[in-house]
C-alpha positions in Angstrom: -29.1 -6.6 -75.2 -29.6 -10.1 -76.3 -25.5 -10.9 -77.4 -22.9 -13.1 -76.0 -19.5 -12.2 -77.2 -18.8 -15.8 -77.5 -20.3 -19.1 -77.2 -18.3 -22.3 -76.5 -19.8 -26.0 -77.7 -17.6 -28.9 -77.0 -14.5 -27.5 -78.1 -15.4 -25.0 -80.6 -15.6 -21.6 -79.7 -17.9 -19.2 -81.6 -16.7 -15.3 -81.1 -19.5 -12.8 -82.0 -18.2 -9.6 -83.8 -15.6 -7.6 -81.9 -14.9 -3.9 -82.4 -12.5 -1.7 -80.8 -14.0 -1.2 -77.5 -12.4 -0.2 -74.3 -12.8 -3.2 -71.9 -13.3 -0.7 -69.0 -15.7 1.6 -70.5 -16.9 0.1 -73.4 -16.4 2.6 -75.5 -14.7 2.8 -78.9 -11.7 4.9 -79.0 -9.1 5.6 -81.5 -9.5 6.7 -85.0 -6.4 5.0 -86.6 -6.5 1.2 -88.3 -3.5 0.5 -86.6 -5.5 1.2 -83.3 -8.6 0.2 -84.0 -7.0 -3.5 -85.5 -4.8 -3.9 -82.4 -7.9 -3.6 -80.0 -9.9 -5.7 -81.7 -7.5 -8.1 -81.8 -6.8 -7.8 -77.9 -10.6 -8.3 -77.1 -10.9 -11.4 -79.2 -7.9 -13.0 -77.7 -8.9 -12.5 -74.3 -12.7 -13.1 -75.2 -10.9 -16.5 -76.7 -8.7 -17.2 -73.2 -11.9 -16.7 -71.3 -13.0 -19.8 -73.3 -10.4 -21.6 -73.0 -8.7 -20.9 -76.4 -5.8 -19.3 -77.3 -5.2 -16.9 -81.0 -3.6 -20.1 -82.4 -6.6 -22.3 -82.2 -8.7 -20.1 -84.4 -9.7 -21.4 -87.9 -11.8 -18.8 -89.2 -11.7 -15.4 -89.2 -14.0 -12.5 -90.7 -12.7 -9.0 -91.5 -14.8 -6.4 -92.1 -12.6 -3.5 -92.7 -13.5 0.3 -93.9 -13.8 0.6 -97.5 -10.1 2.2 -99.0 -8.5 1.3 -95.5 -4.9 0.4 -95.8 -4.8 -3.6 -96.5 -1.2 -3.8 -96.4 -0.8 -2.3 -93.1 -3.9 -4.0 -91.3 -1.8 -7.7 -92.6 0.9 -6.4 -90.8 -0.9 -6.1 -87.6 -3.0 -9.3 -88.0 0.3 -11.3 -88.1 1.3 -10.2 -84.9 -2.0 -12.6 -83.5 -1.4 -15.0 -86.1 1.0 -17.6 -87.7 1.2 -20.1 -90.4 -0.6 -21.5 -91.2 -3.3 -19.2 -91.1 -6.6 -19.5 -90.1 -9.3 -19.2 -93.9 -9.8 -15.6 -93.5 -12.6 -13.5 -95.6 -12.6 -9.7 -95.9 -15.9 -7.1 -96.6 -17.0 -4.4 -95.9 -17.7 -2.1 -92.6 -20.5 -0.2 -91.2 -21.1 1.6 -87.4 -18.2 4.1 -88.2 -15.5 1.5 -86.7 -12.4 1.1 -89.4 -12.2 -2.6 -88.5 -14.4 -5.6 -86.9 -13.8 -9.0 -87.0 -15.2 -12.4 -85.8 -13.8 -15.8 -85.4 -14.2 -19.3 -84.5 -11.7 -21.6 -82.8 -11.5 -25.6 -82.4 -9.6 -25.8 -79.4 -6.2 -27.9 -79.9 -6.7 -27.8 -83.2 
């Protein structure tokens, strides 16, 4: 499959869209947001440490979220990985069956 799950230039990482997959098998388990959020989340910070980065160097960050999932709850959840100021965030819509996805970019010690 022609995808890297990141790409690094200078000292700006570029992480690909991240699901809730299993590291070890590559599957997608879980069928809560609260699940789904949290693995995501853990896959893009260690894609992120892999480069060199850490949660707190990321910029940008694009949601895509199941339509009617729980907003409140997946902010809760998001603010575990990251603090004020917060990176420019944008929200849509999701498709594959996942309940959340998300990509990012990072300027390292930014």
């Amino acid at each position: 499959m022609p995808y890297s799950q990141a790409i690094k230039v200078g000292n700006t990482v570029y992480v690909a869209g991240q699901g809730p997959f299993e590291p070890d098998t590559g599957m997608c388990n879980g069928d809560t947001l609260e699940y789904q959020a949290r693995r995501t989340l853990e896959n893009m910070k260690a894609i992120l440490e892999a480069a060199g980065a850490k949660m707190s160097d990321v910029v940008k960050v694009t949601v895509f979220l199941e339509p009617g999932a729980d907003f409140d709850k997946f902010n809760e959840y998001y603010k575990e990985y990251f603090s004020a100021p917060y990176p420019a965030r944008a929200i849509t819509g999701v498709n594959q069956g996942f309940l959340v996805q998300m990509d990012a970019i990072a300027v390292i010690g930014s």
